[in-house]
LOVO-590322 format. One record per residue (C-alpha): x, y, z; residue in three letters. Coordinates in steps of 0.5 Angstrom, whole numbers, padded with zeros to 4 digits, always signed. Layout:
REM residues N
XYZala...
//
This chain:
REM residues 542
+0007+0036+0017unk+0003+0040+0012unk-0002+0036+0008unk-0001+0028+0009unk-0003+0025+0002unk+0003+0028-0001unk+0009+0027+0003unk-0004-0011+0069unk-0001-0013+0062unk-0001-0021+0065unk-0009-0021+0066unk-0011-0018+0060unk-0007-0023+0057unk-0010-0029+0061unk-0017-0027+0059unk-0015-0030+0052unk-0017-0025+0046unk-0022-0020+0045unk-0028-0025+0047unk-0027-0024+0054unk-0027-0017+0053unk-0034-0017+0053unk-0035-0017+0059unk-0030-0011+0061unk-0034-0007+0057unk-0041-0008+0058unk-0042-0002+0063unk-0039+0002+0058unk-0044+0002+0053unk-0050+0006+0052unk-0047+0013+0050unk-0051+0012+0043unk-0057+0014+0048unk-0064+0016+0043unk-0064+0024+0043unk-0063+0031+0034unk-0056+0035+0032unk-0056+0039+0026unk-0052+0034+0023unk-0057+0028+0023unk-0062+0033+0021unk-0057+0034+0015unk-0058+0027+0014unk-0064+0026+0014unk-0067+0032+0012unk-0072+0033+0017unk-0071+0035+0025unk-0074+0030+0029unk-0073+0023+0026unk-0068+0018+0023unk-0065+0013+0027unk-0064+0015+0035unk-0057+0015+0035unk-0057+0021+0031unk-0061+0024+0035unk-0057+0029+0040unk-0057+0029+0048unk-0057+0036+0051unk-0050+0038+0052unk-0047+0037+0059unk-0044+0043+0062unk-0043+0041+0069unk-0037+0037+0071unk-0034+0033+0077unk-0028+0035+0075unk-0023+0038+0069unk-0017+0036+0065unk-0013+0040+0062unk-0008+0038+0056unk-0006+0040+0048unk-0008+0033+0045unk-0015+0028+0047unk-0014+0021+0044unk-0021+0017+0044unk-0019+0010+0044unk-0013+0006+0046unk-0013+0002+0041unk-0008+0000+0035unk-0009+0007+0032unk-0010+0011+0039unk-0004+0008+0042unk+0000+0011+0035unk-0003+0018+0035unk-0002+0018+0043unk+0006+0017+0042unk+0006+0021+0036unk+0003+0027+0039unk+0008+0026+0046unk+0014+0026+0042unk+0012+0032+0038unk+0012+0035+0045unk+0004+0035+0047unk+0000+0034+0054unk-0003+0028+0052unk-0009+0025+0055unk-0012+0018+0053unk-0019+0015+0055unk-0021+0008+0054unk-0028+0005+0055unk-0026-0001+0058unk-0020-0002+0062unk-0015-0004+0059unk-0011-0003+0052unk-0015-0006+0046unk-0013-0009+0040unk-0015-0014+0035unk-0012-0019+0029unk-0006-0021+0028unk-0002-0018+0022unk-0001-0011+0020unk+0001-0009+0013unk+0006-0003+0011unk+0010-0002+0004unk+0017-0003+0004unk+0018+0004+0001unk+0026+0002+0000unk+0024-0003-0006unk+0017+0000-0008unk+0018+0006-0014unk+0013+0011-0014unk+0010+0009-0020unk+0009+0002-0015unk+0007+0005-0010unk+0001+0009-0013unk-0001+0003-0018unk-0002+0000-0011unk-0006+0006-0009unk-0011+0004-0015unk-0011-0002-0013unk-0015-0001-0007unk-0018+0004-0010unk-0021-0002-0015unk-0022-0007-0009unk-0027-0002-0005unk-0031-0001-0011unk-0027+0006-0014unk-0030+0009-0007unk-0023+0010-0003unk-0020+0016-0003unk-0014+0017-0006unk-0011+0023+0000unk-0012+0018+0005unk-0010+0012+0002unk-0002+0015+0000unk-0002+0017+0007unk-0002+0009+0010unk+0002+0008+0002unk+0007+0013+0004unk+0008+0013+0012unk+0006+0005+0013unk+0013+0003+0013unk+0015+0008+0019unk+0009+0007+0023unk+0010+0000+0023unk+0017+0000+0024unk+0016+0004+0030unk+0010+0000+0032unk+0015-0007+0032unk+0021-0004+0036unk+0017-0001+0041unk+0013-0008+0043unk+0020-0012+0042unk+0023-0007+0047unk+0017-0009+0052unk+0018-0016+0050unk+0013-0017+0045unk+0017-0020+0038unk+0014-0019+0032unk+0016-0024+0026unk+0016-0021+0020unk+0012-0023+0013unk+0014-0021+0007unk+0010-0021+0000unk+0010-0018-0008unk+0004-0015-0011unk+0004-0014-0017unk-0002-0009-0021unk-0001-0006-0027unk+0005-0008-0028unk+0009-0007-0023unk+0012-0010-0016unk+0009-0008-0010unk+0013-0010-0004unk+0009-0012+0002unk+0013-0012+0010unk+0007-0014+0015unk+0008-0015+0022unk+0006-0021+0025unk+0003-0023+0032unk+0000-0030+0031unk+0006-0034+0036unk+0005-0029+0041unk+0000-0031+0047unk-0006-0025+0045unk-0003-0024+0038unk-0003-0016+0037unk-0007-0014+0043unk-0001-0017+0046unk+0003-0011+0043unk-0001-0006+0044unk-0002-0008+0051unk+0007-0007+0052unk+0006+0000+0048unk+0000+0002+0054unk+0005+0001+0058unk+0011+0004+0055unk+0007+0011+0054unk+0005+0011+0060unk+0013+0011+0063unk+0014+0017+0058unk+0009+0020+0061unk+0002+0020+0056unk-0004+0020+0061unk-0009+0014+0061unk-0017+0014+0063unk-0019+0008+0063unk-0026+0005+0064unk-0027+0013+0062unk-0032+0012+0056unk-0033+0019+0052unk-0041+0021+0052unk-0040+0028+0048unk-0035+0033+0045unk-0035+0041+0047unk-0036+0045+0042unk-0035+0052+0043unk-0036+0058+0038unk-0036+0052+0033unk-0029+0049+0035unk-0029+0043+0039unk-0026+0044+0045unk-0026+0037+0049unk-0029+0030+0051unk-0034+0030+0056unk-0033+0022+0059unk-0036+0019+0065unk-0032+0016+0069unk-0034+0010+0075unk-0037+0014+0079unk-0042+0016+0073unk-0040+0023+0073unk-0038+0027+0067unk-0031+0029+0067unk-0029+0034+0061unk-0021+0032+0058unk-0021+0039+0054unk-0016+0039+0049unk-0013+0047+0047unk-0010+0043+0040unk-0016+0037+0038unk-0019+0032+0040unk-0017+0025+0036unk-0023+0020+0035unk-0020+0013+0035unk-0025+0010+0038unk-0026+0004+0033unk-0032+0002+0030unk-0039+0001+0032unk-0040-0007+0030unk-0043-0008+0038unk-0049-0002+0037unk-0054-0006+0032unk-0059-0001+0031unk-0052+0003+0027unk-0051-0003+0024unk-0058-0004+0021unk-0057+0003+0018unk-0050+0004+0016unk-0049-0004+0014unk-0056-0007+0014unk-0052-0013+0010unk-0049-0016+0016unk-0055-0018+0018unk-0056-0024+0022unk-0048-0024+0024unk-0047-0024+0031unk-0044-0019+0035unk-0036-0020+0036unk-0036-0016+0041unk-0040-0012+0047unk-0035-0006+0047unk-0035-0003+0041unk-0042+0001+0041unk-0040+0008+0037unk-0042+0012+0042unk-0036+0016+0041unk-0038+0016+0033unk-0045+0018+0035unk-0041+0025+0039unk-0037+0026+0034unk-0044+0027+0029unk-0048+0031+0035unk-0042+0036+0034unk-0042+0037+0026unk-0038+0031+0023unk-0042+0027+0017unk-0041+0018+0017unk-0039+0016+0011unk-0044+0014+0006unk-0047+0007+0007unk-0046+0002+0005unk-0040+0001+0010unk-0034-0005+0008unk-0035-0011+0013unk-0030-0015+0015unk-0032-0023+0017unk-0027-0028+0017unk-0028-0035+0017unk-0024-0042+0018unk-0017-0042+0023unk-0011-0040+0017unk-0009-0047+0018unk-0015-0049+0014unk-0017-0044+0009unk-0016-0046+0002unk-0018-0041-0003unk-0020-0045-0010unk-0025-0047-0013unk-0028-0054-0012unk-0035-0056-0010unk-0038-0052-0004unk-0044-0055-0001unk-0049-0051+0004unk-0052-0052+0010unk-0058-0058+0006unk-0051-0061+0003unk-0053-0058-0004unk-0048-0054-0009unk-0051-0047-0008unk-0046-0042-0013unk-0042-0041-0018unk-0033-0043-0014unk-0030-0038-0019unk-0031-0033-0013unk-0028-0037-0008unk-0024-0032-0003unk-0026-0032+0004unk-0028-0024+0005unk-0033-0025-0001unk-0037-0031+0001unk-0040-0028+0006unk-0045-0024+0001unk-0048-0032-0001unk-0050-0033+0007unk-0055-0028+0006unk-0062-0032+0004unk-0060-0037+0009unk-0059-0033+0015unk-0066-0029+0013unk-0069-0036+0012unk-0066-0038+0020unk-0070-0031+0021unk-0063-0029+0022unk-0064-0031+0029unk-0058-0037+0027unk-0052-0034+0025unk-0049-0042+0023unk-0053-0040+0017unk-0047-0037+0014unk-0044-0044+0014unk-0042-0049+0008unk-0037-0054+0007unk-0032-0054+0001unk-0030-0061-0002unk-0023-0062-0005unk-0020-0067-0008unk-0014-0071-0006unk-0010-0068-0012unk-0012-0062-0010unk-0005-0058-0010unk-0004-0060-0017unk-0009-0055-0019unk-0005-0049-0015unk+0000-0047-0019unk-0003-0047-0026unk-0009-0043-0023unk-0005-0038-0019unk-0001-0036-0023unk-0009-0035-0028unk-0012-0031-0022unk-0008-0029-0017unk-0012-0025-0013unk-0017-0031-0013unk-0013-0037-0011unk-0009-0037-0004unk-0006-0042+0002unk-0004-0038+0006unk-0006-0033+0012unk+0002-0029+0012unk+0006-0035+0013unk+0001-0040+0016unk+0000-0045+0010unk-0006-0049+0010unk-0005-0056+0014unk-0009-0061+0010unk-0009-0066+0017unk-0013-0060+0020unk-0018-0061+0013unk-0025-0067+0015unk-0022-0073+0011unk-0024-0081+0009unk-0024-0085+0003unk-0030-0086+0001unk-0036-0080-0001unk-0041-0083+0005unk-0036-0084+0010unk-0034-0077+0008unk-0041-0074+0008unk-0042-0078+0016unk-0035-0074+0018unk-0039-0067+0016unk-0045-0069+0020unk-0041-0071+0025unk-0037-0064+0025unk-0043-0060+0025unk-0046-0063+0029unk-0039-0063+0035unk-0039-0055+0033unk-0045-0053+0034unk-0048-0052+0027unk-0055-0052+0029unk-0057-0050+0022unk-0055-0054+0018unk-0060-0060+0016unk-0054-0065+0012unk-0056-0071+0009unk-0052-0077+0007unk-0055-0079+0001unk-0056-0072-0001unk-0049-0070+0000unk-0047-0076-0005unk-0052-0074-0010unk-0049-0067-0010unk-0042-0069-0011unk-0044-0074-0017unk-0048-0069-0020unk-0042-0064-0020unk-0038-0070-0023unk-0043-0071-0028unk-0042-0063-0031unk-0034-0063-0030unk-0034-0070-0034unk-0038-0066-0039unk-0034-0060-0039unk-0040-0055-0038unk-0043-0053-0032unk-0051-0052-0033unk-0052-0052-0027unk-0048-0044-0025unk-0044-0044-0031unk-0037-0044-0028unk-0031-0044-0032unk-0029-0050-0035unk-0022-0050-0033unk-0024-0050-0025unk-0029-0056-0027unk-0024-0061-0023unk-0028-0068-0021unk-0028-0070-0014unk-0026-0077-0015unk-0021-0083-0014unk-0020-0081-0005unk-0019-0080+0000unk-0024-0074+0000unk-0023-0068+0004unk-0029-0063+0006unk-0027-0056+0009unk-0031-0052+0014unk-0033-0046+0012unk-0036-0040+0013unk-0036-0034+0019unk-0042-0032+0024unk-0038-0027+0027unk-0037-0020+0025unk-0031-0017+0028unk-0031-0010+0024unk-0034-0005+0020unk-0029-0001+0016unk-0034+0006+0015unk-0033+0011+0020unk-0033+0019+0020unk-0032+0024+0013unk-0024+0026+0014unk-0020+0030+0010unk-0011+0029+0008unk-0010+0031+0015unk-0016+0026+0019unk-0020+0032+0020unk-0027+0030+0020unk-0032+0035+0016unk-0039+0037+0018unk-0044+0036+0012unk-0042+0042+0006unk-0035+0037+0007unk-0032+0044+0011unk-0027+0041+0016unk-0028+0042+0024unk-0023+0045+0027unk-0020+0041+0033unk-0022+0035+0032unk-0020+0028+0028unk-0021+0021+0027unk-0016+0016+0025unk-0017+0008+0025unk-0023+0005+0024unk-0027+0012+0027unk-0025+0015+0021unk-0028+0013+0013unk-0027+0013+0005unk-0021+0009+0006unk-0025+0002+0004unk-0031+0002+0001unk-0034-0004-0003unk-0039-0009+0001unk-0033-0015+0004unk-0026-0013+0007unk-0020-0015+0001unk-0016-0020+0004unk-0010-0019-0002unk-0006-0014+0002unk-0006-0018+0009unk-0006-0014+0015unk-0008-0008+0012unk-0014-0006+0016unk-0009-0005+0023unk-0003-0003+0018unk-0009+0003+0016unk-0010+0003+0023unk-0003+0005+0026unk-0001+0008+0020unk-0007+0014+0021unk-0006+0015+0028unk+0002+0016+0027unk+0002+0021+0022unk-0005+0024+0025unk-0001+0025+0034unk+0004+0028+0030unk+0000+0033+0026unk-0005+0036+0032unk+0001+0036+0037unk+0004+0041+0031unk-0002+0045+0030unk
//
């Protein structure tokens, strides 16, 4: 392809999402075992300290048994599974290890550009446009590969499903940046039973029959390198023993994220602090083989993904917000879901970050909220949002009552049904916070946060609604290894490693400020396959 930039199914389904995938993982992790590489003495300068998991083990040199192929994937996720069938179809041996045992995706949405509707000078403002939502530390090369490849990649990955019986429904939306129009088409699971993970599992199967190779429960420990090339996966099998995959054109790390290894996650995103974890799968283990031999993380601090509320209940405008005490806390006009997280901070550190209900808080909305919409929308329309694709807020889902204390009780009365341990709410306090707040807007100036006047609508005249709010999970870290156009990591002088790539979330500098922007819904999956589709193709031509 040359250089990229410019051109048993029912019992996974039956354990109910990735939360159940814990359990399958457990004896996967540990491969981060604290050992010291030549790339970790680059980063820190010095052999023989930083964090344990830079810290390299001995290379494995004896096996219980060797497998040869022309390509190894790492991973059998979204990315994985799109790596595996483009490097099968392109004619490659393909072998593809998994930690746990099964095909493993999350979320609901995957995003590509509809290339058919979208010109060229359209399709690189939205390049900027992430550029300028990851705090200018993308890298453009690797973002006109999603930009230029998405459409084809998820349109394969659409069929393919479907052809297992795994329909995805559709979802179109225009972004416009600069000027000019970016059409969005992103593929949607959210009506299927196991949403996306749904997808991938079909997709497992259907590689399978064309003759792709699965290792399940087969997590990798350790890359050879020979001569400076890597060579292969060194894995464990059930057994315990190491099984080396090799790999005569590259090895491919589509191992997802380290979101489950807390001592990465303190090093790499210290902000995530006090979160708890998503899952127990996602250990990094085969990140931290990648830096025993040769490849560089991308710098911290690394973009984290925290969702909050149920789509049916997110409501992204800026009326009241009240914290875990009952007390107005911030500024509204930064009201977008990803970016709140960052307020949670000195209330996850006051619980001793030991309670990650911390990071909630309630936003109270008026009853002629929707009035407002349209006229704020149209003033700030990467602020203002009611939907999560085409799932549209549901007010009946929304805390309601008539009057502000019977509201204020149906708070205390929620936190206290979910489990908010955290929060300390007190009617009398919750009334006096949303009086004070009434008090600024009838005067016109905030001089309590300074919020724009425009955005000082008054909670008054009932019935009164209160949205919960909020996150205390951390489902991804968007930081992975330093890739060029082609997904081929680099050591430390940025000199790529020959035989060996990351895609997916493995891979880093598509993203890079602080939060996940939520303005391209489903771009981080769209990224995903994306990166393995072109990336399977591109070694299995090598």
């Amino acid at each position: 392809m040359g250089n990229l930039a410019n051109v048993t199914r029912r019992d996974a389904l039956k354990l109910g999402g990735i939360a159940a995938f814990g359990a399958l993982g457990a004896s996967a992790l540990g491969g981060c075992a604290p050992q010291q590489a030549a790339s970790a003495q680059a980063e820190t300068g010095d052999a023989g300290t930083g964090p344990s998991f830079l810290q390299a083990p001995e290379p494995v040199t004896e096996f219980a048994a060797t497998h040869e192929f022309d390509v190894v994937v790492v991973g059998a996720g979204e990315s994985g599974l799109s790596a595996v069938h483009t490097a099968l179809e392109a004619g490659a041996h393909v072998a593809c290890v998994q930690n746990i045992n099964t095909a493993q995706t999350t979320g609901n949405m995957a995003a590509s550009i509809d290339l058919d509707r979208t010109d060229e000078a359209a399709v690189q403002a939205c390049v900027s446009f992430i550029n300028w939502k990851s705090d200018y530390r993308s890298d453009r090369d690797l973002v006109n590969v999603w930009a230029h490849h998405s459409q084809e990649a998820l349109a394969w990955w659409a069929d393919e499903a479907a052809q297992g019986g795994v329909e995805s429904k559709p979802h179109e939306a225009t972004l416009s940046y600069h000027g000019y129009d970016i059409h969005l088409r992103a593929n949607t699971y959210f009506h299927v039973e196991g949403n996306h993970n749904a997808a991938a599992l079909v997709i497992a199967e259907r590689l399978a029959q064309a003759g792709a190779e699965f290792f399940y429960n087969t997590p990798c420990v350790q890359l050879q390198v020979e001569n400076g090339r890597v060579t292969g996966a060194i894995c464990k099998n059930d057994q315990d023993e190491h099984v080396l995959f090799k790999a005569s054109k590259g090895v491919i790390l589509a191992c997802g994220d380290y979101s489950s290894n807390q001592e990465m996650l303190d090093y790499y995103a210290p902000d995530t602090k006090g979160f708890s974890l998503f899952t127990t799968y996602r250990d990094g283990s085969a990140l931290c083989a990648g830096m025993w031999a040769g490849a560089v993380m991308t710098p911290p601090t690394h973009t984290k993904m925290i969702h909050g509320e149920p789509s049916n209940v997110r409501l992204e405008m800026p009326f009241l917000f009240l914290d875990l005490h009952g007390e107005r806390f911030m500024d509204e006009s930064c009201c977008r879901m990803g970016y709140m997280n960052n307020f949670a901070r000195p209330y996850l550190a006051k619980a001793g970050f030991q309670d990650s209900t911390a990071a909630k808080f309630f936003s109270i909305v008026p009853s002629t909220w929707e009035d407002y919409y349209d006229g704020w929308k149209a003033e700030a329309p990467y602020d203002i949002s009611q939907y999560n694709g085409d799932n549209k807020v549901d007010p009946e889902k929304w805390i309601k009552a008539d009057t502000l204390e019977e509201l204020a009780d149906a708070m205390i009365a929620y936190a206290e049904e979910n489990e908010w341990t955290a929060m300390q709410l007190d009617r009398q306090r919750i009334v006096d916070s949303v009086t004070r707040y009434n008090e600024l807007c009838a005067a016109g100036r905030d001089e309590d946060f300074g919020k724009a006047a425009e955005y000082l609508v008054p909670i008054e005249g009932g019935p009164y609604y209160a949205i919960p709010r909020g996150s205390n999970k951390l489902p991804a870290i968007l930081g992975g290894l330093v890739v060029n156009a082609d997904h081929q990591c680099l050591d430390a002088q940025f000199q790529p490693i020959e035989g060996l790539f990351a895609v997916g979330n493995a891979s880093g500098q598509f993203f890079g400020g602080v939060d996940y922007p939520m303005d391209i819904e489903g771009l981080s999956i769209g990224r995903a396959i994306t990166s393995g589709y072109v990336t399977g193709a591109h070694v299995a031509q090598l």
